[in-house]
Residue frames relative to the residue before (quaternion, step in Angstrom):
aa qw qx qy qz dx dy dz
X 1.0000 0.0000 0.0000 0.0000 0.00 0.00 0.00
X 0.7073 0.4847 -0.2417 0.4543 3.46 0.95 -0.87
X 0.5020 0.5422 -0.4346 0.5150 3.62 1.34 -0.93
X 0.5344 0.6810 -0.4072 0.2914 4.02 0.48 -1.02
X 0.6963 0.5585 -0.2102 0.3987 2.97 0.48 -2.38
X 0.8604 0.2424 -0.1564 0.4201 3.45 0.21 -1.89
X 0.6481 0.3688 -0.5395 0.3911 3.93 0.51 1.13
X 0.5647 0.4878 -0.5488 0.3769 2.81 1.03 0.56
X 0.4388 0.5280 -0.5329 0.4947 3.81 1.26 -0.94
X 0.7675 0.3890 -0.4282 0.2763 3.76 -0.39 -1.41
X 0.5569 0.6550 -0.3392 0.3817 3.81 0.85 -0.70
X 0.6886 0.4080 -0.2642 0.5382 3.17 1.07 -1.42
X 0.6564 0.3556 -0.4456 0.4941 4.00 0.36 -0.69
X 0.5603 0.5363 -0.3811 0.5033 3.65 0.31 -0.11
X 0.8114 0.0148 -0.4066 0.4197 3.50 0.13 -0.10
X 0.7042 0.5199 -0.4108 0.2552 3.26 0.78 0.55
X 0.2554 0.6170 -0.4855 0.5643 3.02 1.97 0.96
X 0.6383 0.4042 -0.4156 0.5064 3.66 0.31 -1.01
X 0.6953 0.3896 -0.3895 0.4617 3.83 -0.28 -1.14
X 0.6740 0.4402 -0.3739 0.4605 4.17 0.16 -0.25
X 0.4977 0.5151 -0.4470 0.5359 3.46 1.04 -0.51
X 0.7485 0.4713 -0.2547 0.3909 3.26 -0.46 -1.83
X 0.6983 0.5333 -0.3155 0.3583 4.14 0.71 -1.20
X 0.7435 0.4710 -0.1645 0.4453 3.20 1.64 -1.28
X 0.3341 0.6988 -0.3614 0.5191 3.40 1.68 0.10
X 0.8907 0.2267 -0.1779 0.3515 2.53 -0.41 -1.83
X 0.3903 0.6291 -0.5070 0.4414 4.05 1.34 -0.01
X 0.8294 0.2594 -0.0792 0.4883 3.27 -0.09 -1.41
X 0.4370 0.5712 -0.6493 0.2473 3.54 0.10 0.28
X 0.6273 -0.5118 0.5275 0.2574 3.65 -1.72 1.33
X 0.2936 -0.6906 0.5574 0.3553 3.85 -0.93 0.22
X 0.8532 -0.3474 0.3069 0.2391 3.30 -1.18 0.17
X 0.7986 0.1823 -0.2667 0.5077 3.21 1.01 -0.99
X 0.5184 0.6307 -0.4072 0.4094 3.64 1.36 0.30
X 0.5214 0.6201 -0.3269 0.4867 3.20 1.82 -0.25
X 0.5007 0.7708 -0.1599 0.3599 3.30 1.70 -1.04
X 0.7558 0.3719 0.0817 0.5328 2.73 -0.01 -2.07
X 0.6756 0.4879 -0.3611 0.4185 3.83 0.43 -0.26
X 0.5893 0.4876 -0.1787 0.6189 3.44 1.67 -0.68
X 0.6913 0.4095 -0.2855 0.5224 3.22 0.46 -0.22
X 0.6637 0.4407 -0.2787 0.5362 3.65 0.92 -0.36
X 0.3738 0.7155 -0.2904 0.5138 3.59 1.65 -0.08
X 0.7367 0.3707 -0.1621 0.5419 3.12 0.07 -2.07
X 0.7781 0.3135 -0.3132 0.4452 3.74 0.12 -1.17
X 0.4668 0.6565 -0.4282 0.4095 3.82 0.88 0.40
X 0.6761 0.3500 -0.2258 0.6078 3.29 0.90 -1.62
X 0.5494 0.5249 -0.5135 0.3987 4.14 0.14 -1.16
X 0.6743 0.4816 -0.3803 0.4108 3.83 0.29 -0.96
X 0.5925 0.5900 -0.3152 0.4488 3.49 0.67 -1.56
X 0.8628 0.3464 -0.1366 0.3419 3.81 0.26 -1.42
X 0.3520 0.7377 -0.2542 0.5169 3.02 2.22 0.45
X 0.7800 0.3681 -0.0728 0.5007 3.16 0.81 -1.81
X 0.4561 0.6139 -0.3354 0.5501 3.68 1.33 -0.74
């Protein structure tokens, strides 16, 4: 009876770990072109580096 009780509690904090993940993602996710432009400042980081080298 007791094994019952506490998979369900753990089930229930479980999916509301998953659903807080996924909420706090999708808050803080980076947009696209900051995803962009950060890569691109990369490549033209290292191109410089293998310039001077």
């Amino acid at each position: 009876m007791i094994a019952k009780i506490w998979k369900k509690v753990l089930l229930f904090i479980l999916i509301i770990a998953c659903l807080f993940n996924v909420i706090n993602k999708i808050v803080h996710k980076a947009s696209m072109e900051d995803e962009v432009r950060s890569s691109a400042q990369y490549i033209q980081e290292q191109r410089e580096n293998e310039m001077n080298q």
